[in-house]
C-alpha positions as semicolon CSV with decimal commas, in nm:
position;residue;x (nm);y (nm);z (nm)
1;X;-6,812;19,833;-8,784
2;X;-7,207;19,835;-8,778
3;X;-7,385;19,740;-9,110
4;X;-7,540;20,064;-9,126
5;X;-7,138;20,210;-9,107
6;X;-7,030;19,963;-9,367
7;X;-7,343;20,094;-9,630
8;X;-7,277;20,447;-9,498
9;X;-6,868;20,368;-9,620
10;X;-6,918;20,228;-9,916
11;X;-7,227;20,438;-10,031
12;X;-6,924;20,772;-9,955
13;X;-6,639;20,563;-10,169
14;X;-6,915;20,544;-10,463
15;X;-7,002;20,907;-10,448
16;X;-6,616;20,996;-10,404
17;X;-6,528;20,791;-10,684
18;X;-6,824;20,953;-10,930
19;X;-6,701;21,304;-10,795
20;X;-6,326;21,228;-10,943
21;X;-6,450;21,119;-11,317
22;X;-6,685;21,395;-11,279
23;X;-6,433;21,644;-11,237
24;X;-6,299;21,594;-11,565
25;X;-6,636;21,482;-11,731
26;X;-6,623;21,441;-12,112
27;X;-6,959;21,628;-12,159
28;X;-6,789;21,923;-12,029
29;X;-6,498;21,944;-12,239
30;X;-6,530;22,236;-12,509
31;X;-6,512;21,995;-12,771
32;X;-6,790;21,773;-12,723
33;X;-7,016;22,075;-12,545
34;X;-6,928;22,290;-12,952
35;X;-7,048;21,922;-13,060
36;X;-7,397;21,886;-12,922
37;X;-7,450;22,277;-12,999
38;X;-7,360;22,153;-13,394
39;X;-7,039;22,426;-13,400
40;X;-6,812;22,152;-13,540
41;X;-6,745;22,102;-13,904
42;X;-6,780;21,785;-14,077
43;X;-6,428;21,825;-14,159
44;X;-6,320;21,824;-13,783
45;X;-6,545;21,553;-13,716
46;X;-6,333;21,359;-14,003
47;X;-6,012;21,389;-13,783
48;X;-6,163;21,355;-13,475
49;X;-6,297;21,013;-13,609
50;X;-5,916;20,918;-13,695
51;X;-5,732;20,987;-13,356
52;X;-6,003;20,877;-13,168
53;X;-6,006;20,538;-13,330
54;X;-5,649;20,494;-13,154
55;X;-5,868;20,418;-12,769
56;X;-6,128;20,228;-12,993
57;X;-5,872;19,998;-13,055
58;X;-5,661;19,995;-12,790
59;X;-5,947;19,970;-12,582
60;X;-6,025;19,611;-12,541
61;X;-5,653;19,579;-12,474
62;X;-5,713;19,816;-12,150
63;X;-5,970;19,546;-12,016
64;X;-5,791;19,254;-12,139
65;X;-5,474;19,389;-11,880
66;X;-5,688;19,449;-11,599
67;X;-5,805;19,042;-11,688
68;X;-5,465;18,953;-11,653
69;X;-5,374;19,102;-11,344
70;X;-5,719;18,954;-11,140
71;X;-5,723;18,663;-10,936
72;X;-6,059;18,643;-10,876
73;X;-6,209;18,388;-11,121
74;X;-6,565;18,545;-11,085
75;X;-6,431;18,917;-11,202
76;X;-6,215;18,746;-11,474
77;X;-6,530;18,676;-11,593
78;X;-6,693;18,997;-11,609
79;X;-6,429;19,111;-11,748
80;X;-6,443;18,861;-12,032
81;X;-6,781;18,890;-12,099
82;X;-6,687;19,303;-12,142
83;X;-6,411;19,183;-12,394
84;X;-6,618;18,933;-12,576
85;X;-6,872;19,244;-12,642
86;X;-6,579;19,447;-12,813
87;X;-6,403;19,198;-13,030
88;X;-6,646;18,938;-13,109
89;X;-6,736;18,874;-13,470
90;X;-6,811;19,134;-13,763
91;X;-7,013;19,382;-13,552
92;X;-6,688;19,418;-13,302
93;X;-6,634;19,787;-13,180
94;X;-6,355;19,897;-13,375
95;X;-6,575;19,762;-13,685
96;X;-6,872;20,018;-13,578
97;X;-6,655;20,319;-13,534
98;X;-6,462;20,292;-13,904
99;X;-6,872;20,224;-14,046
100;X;-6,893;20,610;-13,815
101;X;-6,613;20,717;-13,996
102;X;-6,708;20,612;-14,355
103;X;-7,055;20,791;-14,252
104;X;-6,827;21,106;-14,210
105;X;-6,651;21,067;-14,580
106;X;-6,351;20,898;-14,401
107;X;-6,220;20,569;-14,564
108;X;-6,114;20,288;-14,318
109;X;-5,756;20,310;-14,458
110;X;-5,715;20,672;-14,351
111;X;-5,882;20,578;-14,011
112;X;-5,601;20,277;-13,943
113;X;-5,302;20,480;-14,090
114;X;-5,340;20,807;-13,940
115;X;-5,055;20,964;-13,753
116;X;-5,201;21,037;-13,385
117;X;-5,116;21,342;-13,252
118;X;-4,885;21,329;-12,948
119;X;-5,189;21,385;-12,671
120;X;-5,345;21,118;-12,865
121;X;-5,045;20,891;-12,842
122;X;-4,992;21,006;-12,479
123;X;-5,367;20,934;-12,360
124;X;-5,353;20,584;-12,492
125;X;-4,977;20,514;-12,323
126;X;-5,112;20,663;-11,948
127;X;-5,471;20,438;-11,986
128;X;-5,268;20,098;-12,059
129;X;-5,014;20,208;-11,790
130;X;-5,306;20,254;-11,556
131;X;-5,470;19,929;-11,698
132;X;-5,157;19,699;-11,658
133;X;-5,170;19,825;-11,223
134;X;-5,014;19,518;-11,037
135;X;-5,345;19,584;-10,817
136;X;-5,674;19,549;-11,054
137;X;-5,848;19,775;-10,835
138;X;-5,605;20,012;-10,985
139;X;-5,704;19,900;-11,336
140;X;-6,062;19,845;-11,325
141;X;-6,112;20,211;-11,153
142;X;-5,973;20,351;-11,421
143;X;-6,195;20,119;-11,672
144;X;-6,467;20,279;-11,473
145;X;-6,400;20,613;-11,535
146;X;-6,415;20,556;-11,914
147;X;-6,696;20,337;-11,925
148;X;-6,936;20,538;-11,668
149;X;-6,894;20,816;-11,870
150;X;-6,981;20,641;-12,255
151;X;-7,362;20,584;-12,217
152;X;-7,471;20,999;-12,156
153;X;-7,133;21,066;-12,416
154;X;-7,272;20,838;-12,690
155;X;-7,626;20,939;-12,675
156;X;-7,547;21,272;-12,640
157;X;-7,258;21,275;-12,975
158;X;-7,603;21,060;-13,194
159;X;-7,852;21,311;-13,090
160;X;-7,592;21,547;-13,186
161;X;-7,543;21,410;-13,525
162;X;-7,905;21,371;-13,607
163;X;-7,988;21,718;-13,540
164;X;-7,690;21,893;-13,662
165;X;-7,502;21,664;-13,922
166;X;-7,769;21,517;-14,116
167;X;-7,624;21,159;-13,925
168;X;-7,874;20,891;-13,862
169;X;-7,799;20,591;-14,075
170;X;-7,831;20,304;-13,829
171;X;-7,487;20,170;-14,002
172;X;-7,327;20,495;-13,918
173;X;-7,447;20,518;-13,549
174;X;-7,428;20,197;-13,445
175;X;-7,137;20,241;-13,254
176;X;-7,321;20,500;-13,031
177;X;-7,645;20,318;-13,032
178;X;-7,432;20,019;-12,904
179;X;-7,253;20,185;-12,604
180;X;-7,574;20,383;-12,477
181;X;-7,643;20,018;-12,384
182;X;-7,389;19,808;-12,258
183;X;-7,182;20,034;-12,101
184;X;-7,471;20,107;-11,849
185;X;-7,429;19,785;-11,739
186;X;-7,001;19,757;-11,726
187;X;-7,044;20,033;-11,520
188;X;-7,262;19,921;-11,265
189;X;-7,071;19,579;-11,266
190;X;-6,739;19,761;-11,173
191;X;-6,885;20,014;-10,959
192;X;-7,021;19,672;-10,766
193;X;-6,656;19,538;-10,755
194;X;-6,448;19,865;-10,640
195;X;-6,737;19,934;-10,366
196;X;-6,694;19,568;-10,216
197;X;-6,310;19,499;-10,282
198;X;-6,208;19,843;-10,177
199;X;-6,255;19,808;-9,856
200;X;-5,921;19,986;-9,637
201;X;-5,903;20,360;-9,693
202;X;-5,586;20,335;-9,910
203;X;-5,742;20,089;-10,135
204;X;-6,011;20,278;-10,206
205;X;-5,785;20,644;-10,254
206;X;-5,586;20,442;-10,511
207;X;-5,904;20,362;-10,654
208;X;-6,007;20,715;-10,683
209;X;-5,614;20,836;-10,789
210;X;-5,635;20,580;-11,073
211;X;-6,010;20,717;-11,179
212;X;-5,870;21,045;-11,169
213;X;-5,615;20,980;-11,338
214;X;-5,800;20,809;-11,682
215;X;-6,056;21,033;-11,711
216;X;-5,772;21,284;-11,715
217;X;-5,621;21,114;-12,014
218;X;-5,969;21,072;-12,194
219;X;-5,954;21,492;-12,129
220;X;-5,594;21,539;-12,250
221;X;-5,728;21,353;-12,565
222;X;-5,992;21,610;-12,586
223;X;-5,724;21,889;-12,525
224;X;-5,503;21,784;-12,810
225;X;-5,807;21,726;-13,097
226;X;-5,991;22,086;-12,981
227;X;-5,580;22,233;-13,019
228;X;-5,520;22,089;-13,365
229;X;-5,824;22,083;-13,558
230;X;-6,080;22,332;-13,368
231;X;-6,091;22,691;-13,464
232;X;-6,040;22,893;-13,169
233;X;-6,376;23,138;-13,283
234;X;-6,548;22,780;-13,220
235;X;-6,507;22,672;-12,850
């Protein structure tokens, strides 16, 4: 294969893999499109707040799994760095979203013992399942499809808050204000990896299963929150 062919490959593999998160794209979920138009109550906001927390957390335990399963030294260590970001010190992620949730009349205790509802529960099980893949091609697409789609989600839930919620404390933000950020670069990182160590065509259609399949989940989460809290007049 030419250069030009092995470009040409890898540029379609990128553009397949965007297609397959963007399929089941946050942004378009009822939920968050009733959020930027300000339709949501503070009240839903509230419980949103507490089952989302549940990926917050689990979260740095999705990229810690794909860590484990890498052999690569040199990824190992973009991953780290990504993991370092979310639990390191008093500004660590799951820090900034219970300072969103006290912003929203939530106290941290109700944030860390709230039941999650049964999508909630299931969305978290199916991302570490995907995370924990034997092959961290597996795992790290299906980081990608969470983390590609956090810098236009957060900006666009702030934006959303300022205008419609009366939300712009820096201390109550700063979780979104964080991930419009750094999440631009995971992204690009792991879209680097996948396009250069997916290189047969059933490595890279696992890739884009695995994609698939966690921004799926992150919808299903969606699904369940719009279901229990939502009024149906709303979305």
């Amino acid at each position: 294969m030419s250069d030009a062919d092995c470009v040409n490959a890898r540029y379609q593999f990128e553009a397949a893999l965007c297609e397959a998160v963007m399929e089941y794209s946050m942004l378009k979920h009822p939920f968050y499109v009733a959020w930027t138009e300000g339709k949501l109550s503070k009240a839903v906001l509230a419980e949103y707040a507490k089952q989302y927390y549940a990926h917050v957390r689990a979260f740095p335990t999705y990229v810690s799994a794909v860590h484990s399963q890498c052999e690569e030294v040199s990824i190992r260590q973009e991953l780290l760095e990504n993991l370092i970001e979310e639990e390191r010190g008093e500004e660590n992620h799951p820090e900034l979203w219970l300072r969103f949730a006290e912003g929203l009349g939530v106290s941290r205790e109700d944030v860390r013992n709230a039941q999650p509802l049964p999508s909630t529960e299931g969305s978290v099980a199916r991302l570490k399942s995907l995370t924990r893949s034997e092959d961290y091609r597996e795992g790290l697409a299906a980081l990608y499809a969470y983390e590609s789609q956090i810098p236009e989600v957060a900006r666009t839930k702030r934006e959303g808050l300022k205008s419609f919620y009366e939300m712009d404390d820096e201390r109550a933000v700063s979780f979104f204000r964080v991930h419009e950020g750094i999440d631009v670069l995971h992204q690009k990182v792991e879209r680097q990896i996948l396009s250069e160590k997916c290189q047969t065509a059933d490595q890279q259609e696992r890739a884009i299963a695995a994609a698939t399949e966690s921004a799926k989940a992150l919808w299903s989460f969606l699904d369940g929150v719009t279901a229990a809290y939502v009024p149906t007049c709303t979305v």
